[in-house]
N, C-alpha and C positions, 0 to 999 in steps of 0.2 A: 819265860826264860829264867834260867837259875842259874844263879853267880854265885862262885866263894870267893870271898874276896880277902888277900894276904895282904901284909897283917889285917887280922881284925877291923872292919871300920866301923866305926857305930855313930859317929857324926864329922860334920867336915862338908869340904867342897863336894869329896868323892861321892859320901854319902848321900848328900842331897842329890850330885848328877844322875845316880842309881835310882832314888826315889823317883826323880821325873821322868828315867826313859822307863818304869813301871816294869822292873824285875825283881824276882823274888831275893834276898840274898841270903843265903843258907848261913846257918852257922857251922862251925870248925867242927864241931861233933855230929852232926850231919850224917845219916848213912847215904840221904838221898844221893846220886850221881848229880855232877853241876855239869851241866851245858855247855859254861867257861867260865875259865879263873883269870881273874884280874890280879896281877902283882903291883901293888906300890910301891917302888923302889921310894919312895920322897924319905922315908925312917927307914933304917932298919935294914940297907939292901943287901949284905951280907945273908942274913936272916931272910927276908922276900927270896931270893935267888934261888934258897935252897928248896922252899916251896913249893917256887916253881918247876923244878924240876921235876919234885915229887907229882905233881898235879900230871905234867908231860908223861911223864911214865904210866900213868892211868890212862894216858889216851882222852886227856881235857885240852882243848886247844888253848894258851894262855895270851892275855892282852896286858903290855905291862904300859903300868901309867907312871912317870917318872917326872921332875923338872927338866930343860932342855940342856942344862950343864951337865947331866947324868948321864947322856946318851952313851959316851963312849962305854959306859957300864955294862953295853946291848948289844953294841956294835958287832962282836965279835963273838954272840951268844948265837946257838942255833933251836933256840928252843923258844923262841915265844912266835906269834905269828902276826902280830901287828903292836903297835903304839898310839897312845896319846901323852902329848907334854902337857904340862901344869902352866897356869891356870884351866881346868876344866870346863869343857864344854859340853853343854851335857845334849846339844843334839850332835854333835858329830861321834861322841862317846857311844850315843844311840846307834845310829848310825853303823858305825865299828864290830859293835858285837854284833848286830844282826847281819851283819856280813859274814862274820867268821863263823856265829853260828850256823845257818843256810850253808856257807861251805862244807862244812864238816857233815851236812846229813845227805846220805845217800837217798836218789826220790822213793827208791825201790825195797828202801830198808828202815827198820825201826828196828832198835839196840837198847833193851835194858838190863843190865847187867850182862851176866849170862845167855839171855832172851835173843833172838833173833829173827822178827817178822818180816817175809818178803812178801811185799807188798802185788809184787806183779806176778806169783806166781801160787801163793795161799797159802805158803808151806812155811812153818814153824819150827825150829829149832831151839832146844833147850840143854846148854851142857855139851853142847857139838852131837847131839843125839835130835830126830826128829820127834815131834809131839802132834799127834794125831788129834785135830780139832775139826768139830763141825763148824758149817758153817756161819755162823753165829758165835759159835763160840770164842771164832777168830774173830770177828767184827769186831764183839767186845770186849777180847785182850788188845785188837788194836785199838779200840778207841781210849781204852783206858791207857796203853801207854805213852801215846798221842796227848791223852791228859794228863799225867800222870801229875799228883800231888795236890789235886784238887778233890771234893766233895761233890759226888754225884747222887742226887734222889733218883729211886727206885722209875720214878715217872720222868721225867730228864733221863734217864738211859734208854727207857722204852722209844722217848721222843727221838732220841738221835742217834742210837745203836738198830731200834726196830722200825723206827720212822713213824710218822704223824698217823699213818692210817691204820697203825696195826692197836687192834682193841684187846690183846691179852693182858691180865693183870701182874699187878707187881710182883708175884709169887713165879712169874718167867725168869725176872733180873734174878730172884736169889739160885732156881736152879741151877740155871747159867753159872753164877758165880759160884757154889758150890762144887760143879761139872768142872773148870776151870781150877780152881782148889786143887782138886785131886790130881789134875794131871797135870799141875805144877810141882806137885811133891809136898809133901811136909815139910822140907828146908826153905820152899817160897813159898808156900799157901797166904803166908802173912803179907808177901804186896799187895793184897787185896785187903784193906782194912774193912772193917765192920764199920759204922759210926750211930750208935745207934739213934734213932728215931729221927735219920737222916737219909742215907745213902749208903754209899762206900767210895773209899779211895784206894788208889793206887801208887804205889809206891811211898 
């Protein structure tokens, strides 16, 4: 899961809660898309607020974390989708996001950016236009956006894109990822990083 977290946390209750429920927390300049934003109202709510609104308008579901004298600050906001009050707890925190995030995702669809993988029916959409992929191909734009922002070896893709029994060499993953390149366009080709004498990632 990937959190931006307004304002900036970089230590604090919050941030240690974030360390233990073991999410990623993007920074402000960040292209990656966050999963959800968390607004701290406790500093600065003026500033948070506007934030969050920003984040809403991208279509990021937000969770504001505030003291409990704060609340009326929320009350009458229609733009976050849940809360935690101060002092933090960092399973219920846990908790929180992976609810809101599970809500927000369709079982049938996978969204990055642009991108649109239906799941139940194999078809890909790129730019409100279709993108004609094999089948394979699709596996592993889906698995990569499934993973997205992690490092994958050539052999870990084969393992869980082609599965355990398929004995083709690593020189299948770069096709593939090449083949995928192309018919992502030259404006995306890049969410597929290179890494070298590693893998590649995604986004």
């Amino acid at each position: 899961m990937r959190v931006l977290v307004t304002p900036s946390t970089v230590e604090g209750p919050l941030a240690d809660a974030l360390v233990l429920a073991g999410v990623e927390v993007l920074e402000a300049d960040d292209d990656s898309s966050p999963d959800l934003g968390i607004v701290d109202l406790s500093t600065e709510p003026a500033s948070a607020v506007r934030s969050a609104r920003d984040l809403v308008a991208q279509g990021v579901p937000v969770l504001v974390v505030l003291p409990p004298d704060r609340l009326p600050l929320i009350e009458s906001e229609p733009w976050w989708e849940d809360f935690a009050t101060t002092p933090i707890d960092a399973v219920e925190l846990r908790t929180r996001m992976r609810r809101m995030v599970a809500g927000n995702q369709d079982e049938d669809r996978l969204v990055y950016e642009d991108l649109v993988l239906d799941t139940a029916t194999y078809q890909a959409e790129l730019a409100g236009g279709p993108v004609d992929l094999t089948y394979m191909e699709y596996e592993l734009l889906k698995f990569f956006v499934q993973h997205r922002g992690r490092v994958w070896s050539r052999e870990q893709l084969l393992s869980r894109v082609w599965g355990y029994e398929y004995f083709g060499g690593a020189r299948t993953v770069d096709v593939h990822v090449r083949r995928l390149r192309a018919k992502l366009g030259e404006e995306r080709a890049g969410w597929i990083t290179t890494v070298r004498s590693v893998g590649y990632r995604f986004g």
